[in-house]
C-alpha positions as CSV (number, residue, x, y, z in Angstrom):
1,X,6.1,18.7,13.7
2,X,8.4,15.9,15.2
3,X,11.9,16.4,15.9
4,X,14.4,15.3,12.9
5,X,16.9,12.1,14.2
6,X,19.3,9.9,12.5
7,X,16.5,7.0,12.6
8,X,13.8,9.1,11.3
9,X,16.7,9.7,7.8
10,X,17.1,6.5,8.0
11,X,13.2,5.5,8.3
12,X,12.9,8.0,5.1
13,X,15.9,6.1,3.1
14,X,13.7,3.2,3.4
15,X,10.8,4.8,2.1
16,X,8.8,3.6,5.4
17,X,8.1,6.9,6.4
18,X,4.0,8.7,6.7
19,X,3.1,11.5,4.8
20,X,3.9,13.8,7.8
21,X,6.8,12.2,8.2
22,X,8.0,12.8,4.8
23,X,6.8,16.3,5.3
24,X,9.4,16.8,8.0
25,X,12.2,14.8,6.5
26,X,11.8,17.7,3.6
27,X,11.2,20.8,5.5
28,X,14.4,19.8,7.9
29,X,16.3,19.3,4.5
30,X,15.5,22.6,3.2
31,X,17.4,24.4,6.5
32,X,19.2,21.6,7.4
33,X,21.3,24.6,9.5
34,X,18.4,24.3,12.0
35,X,19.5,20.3,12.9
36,X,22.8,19.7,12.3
37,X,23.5,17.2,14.4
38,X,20.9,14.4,12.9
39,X,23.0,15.0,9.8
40,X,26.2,14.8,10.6
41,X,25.6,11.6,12.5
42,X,24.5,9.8,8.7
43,X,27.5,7.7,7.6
44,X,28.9,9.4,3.9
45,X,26.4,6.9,2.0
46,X,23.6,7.8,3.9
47,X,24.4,11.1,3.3
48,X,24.8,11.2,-0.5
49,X,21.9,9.0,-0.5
50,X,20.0,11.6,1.0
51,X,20.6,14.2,-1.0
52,X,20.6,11.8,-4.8
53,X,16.9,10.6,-3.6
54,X,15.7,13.9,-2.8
55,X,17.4,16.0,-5.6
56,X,16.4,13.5,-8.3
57,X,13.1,13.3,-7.3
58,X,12.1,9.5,-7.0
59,X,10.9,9.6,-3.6
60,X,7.6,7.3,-5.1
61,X,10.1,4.7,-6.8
62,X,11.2,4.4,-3.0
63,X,7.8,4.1,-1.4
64,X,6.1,2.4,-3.9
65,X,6.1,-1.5,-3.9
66,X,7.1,-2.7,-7.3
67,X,4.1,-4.9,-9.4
68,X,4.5,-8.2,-9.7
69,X,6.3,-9.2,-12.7
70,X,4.7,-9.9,-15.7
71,X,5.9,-12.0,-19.3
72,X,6.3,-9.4,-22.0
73,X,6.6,-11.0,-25.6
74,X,9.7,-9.3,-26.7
75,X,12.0,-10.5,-29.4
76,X,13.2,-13.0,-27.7
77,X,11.0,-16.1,-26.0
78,X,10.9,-15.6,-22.0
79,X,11.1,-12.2,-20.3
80,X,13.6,-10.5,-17.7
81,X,12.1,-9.2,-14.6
82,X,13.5,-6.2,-15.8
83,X,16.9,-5.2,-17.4
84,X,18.9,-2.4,-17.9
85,X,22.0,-2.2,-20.4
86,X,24.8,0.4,-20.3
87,X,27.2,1.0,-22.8
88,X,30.6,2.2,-23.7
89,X,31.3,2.3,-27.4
90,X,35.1,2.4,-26.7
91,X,35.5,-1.0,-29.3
92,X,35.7,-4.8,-28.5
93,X,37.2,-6.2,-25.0
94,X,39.1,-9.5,-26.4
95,X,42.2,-10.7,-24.4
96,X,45.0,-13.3,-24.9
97,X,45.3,-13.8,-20.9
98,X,44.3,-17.6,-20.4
99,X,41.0,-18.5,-18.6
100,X,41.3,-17.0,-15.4
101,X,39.7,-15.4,-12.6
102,X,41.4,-13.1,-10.1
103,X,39.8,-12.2,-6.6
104,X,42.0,-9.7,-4.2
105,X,40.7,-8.8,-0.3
106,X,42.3,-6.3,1.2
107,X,41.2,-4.0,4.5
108,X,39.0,-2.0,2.4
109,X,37.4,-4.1,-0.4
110,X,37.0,-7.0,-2.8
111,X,38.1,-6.5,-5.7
112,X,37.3,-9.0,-8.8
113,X,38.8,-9.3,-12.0
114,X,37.9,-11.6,-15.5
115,X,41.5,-12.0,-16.5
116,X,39.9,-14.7,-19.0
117,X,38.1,-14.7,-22.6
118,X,34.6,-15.8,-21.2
119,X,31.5,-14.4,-19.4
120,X,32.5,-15.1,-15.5
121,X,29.7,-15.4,-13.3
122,X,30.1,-14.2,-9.6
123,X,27.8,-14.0,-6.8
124,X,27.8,-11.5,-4.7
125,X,27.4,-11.2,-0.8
126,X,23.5,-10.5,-0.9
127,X,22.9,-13.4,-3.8
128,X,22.7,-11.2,-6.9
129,X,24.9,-12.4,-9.4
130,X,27.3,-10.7,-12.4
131,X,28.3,-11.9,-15.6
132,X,31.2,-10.5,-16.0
133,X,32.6,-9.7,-19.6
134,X,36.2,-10.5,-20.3
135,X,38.9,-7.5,-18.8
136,X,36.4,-6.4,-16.6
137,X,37.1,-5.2,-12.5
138,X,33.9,-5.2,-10.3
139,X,34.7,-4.0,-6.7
140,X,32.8,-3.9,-3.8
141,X,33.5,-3.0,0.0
142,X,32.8,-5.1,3.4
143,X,30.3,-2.5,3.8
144,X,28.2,-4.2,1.3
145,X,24.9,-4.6,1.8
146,X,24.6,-3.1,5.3
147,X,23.3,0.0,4.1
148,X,23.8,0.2,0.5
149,X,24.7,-2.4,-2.2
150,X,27.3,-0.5,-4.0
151,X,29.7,-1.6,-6.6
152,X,32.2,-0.1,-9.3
153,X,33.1,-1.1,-12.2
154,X,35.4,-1.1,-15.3
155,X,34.2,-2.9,-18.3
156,X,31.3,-4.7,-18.7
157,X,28.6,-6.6,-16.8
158,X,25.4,-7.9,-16.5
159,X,24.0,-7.7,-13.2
160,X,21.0,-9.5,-11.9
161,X,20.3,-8.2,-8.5
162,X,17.9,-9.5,-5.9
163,X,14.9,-7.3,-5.1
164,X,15.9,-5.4,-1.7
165,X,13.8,-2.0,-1.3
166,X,15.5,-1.3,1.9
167,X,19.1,-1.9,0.6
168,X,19.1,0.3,-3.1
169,X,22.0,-1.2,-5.3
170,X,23.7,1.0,-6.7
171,X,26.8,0.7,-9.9
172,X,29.3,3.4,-10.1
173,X,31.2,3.6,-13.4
174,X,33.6,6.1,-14.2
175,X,30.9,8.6,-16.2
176,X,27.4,7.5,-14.8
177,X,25.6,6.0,-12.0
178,X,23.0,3.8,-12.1
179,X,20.2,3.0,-9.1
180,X,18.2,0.3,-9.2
181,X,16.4,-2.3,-6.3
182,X,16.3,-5.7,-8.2
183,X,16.5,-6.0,-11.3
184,X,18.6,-7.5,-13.7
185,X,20.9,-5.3,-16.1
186,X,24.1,-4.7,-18.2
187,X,27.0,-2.4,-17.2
188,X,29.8,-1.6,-20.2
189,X,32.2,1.3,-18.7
190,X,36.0,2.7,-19.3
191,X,37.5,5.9,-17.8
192,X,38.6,6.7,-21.5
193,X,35.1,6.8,-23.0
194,X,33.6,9.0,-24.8
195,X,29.8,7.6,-25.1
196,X,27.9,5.6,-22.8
197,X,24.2,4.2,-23.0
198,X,21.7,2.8,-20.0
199,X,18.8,0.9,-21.8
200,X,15.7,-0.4,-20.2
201,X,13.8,-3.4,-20.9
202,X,11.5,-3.6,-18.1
203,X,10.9,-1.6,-14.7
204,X,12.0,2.0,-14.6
205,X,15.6,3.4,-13.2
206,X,17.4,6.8,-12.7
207,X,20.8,7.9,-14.7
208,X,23.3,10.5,-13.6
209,X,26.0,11.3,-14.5
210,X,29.1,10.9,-12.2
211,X,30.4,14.3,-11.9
212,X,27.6,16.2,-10.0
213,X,29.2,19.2,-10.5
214,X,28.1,19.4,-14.1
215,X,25.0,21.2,-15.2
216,X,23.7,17.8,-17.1
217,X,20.1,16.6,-16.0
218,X,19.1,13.6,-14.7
219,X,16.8,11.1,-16.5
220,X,14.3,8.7,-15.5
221,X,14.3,5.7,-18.2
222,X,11.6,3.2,-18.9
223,X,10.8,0.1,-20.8
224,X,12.8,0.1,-24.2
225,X,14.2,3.5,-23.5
226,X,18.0,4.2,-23.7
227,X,19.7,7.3,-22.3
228,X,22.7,7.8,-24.0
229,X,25.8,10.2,-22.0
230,X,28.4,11.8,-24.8
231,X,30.7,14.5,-24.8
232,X,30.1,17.0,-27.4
233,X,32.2,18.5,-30.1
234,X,31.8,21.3,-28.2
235,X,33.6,19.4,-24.9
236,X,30.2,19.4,-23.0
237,X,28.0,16.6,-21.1
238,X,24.9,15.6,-23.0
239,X,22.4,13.5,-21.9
240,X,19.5,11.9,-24.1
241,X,16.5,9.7,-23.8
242,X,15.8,7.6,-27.1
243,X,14.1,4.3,-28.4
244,X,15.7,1.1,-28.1
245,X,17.3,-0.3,-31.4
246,X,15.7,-3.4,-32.5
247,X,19.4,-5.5,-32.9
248,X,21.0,-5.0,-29.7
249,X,23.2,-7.2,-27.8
250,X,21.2,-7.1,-24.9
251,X,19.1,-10.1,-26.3
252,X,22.0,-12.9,-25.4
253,X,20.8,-12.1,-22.0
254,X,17.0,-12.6,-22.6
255,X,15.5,-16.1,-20.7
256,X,14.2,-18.5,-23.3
257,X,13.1,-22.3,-23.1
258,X,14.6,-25.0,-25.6
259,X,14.9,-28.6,-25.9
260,X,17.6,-30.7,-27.5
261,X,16.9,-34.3,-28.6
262,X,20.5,-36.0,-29.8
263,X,20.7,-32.7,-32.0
264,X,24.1,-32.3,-33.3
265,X,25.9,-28.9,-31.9
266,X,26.0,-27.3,-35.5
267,X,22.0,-27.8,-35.3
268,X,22.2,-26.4,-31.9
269,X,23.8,-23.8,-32.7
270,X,21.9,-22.5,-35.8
271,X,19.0,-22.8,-33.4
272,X,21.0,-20.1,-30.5
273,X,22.1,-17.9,-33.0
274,X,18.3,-17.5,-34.5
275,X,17.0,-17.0,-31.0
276,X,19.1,-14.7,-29.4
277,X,20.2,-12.8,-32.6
278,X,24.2,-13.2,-32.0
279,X,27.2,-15.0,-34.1
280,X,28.5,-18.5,-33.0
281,X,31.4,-19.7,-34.5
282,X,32.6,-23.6,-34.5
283,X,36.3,-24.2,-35.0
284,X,36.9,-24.8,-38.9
285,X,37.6,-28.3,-39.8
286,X,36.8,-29.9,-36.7
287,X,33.6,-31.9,-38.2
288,X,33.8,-34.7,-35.4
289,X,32.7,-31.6,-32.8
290,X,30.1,-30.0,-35.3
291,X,28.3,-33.5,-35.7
292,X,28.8,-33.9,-31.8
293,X,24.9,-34.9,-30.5
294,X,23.4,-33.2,-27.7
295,X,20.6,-33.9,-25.8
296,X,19.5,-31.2,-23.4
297,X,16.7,-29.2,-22.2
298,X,17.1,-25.5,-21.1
299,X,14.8,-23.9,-18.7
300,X,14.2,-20.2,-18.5
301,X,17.7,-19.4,-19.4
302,X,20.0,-16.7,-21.1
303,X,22.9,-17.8,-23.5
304,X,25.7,-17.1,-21.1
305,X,24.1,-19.6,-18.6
306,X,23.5,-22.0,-21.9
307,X,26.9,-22.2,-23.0
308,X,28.0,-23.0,-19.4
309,X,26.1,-26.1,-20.0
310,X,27.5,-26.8,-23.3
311,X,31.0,-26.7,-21.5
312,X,29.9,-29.3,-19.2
313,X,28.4,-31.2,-21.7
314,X,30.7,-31.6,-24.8
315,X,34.1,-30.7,-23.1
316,X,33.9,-27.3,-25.0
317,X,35.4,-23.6,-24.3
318,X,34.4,-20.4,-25.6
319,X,35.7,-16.9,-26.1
320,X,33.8,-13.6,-26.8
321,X,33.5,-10.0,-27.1
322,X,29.6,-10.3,-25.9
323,X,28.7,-9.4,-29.6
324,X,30.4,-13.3,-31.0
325,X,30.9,-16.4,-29.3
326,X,33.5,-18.3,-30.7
327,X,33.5,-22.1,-29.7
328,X,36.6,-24.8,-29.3
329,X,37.9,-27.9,-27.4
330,X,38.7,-27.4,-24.1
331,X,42.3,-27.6,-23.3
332,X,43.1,-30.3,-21.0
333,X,45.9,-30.3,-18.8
334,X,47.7,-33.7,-17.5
């Protein structure tokens, strides 16, 4: 049996490694008292990485090359190459603040904050993008994407990461932790929670819990599965697997195709809500915008990146709690 090194761990973490390969990798990690040093020289990541993939069990997510994606005929038109939706129930995020964005660098990180009443996207260092929900903090060190793509968060976000198998991106909220390696997916977090939910549309991921010291399982989630984290009555972790609800917000995020011809925006509207199940509100009495006509043709797109265009296009703003979208004029400035 070969020696155990750093670059062999390494060579294992991205799920490069032979079958006897493997076989060493394992048998060193069962005594790792007999190779210290290989061990000690991983960086902390490296080394929780180590132990998460081993301990959980997905060493074939990690080897295996993903299939290609395929179009599923969900409720929605269009497909996601596969999403995953986490929730807190802790009630709804709205906020007075005015539209604004707030970026801070500092030795350590980046931190990023939605200070506004909108969906914010931001793209991050390796080109995966975040939508992120009003009140929500996504932070991320300069470390980023050397070994790891690793994030925390507070609030809520939808994440659609570029496939990387050798760089696993990983979201670290304050009760769970999700691993994925491109995919697209919806993060909804608070350290005052007391429920949280992972939901799958397509692809597979793992869920655990953040505090490893308790005796909760982990869970491997598929398509339409939800794992839902609560604390008991009792004051104990619980973790469940169950079917996705038909109704769930996670559909303002589905990709559908649809074509405007001088439509007026109360049409338009009729039309969004029908296809991605959600509430939009126009201003009351403002009949000159209702009647305004648009002509546009989305492409493969979710409603978020939709009512981006509509700002663009008719000089609109919106506010929302993910669940309603509430349109208005923009506010211009002189």
């Amino acid at each position: 049996m070969q020696p155990i090194t750093p670059e062999l761990i390494e060579k294992y973490l991205a799920g490069k490694c032979n079958t006897d390969e493997e076989a060493t990798v394992l048998t060193w990690f069962n005594a790792p008292e007999n190779e210290p040093d290989a061990y000690d020289q991983l960086s902390p990541e490296a080394k929780q990485a180590l132990q998460d993939r081993l301990i959980l069990g997905i060493r074939e997510k990690i080897r295996l090359s993903e299939p290609p994606v395929k179009k599923f005929n969900y409720y929605w038109a269009g497909a996601i190459a596969a999403s995953i939706l986490i929730f807190i129930t802790i009630g709804l995020l709205w906020y007075k603040q005015p539209v604004a964005n707030k970026s801070t660098v500092n030795n350590d990180n980046i931190r990023i904050v939605n200070t506004g009443q909108k969906i914010k996207k931001v793209t991050l260092p390796d080109g995966s993008t975040a939508w992120l929900n009003p009140g929500t903090v996504v932070t991320y060190d300069h470390s980023f994407n050397r070994q790891f793509r690793t994030v925390s968060l507070t609030g809520e976000s939808f994440f659609d990461v570029k496939k990387d198998h050798a760089h696993p991106f990983i979201v670290r909220t304050a009760h769970m932790s999700t691993k994925v390696w491109g995919t697209s997916f919806s993060v909804k977090d608070n350290e005052h929670a007391l429920r949280a939910e992972v939901t799958v549309v397509t692809g597979k991921v793992s869920v655990a819990i953040a505090d490893r010291n308790k005796d909760v399982a982990d869970v491997m989630l598929h398509p339409q599965q939800k794992a839902v984290w609560q604390v008991t009555a009792k004051k104990t972790d619980k973790l469940e697997v169950s079917l996705v609800e038909k109704h769930s917000v996670l559909k303002i995020w589905g990709k559908t195709s649809l074509s405007f011809n001088d439509v007026s925006l109360r049409e338009a509207v009729r039309v969004l809500q029908q296809q991605f199940d959600v509430i939009i509100m126009l201003p009351d009495g403002d009949h000159d915008l209702a009647e305004a006509k648009l002509q546009a043709d989305f492409s493969n797109q979710s409603l978020p990146e939709i009512m981006e265009v509509l700002e663009k296009l008719l000089n609109v703003s919106y506010v929302t709690d993910g669940k309603k979208f509430v349109l208005q004029r923009a506010i211009t400035t002189n």
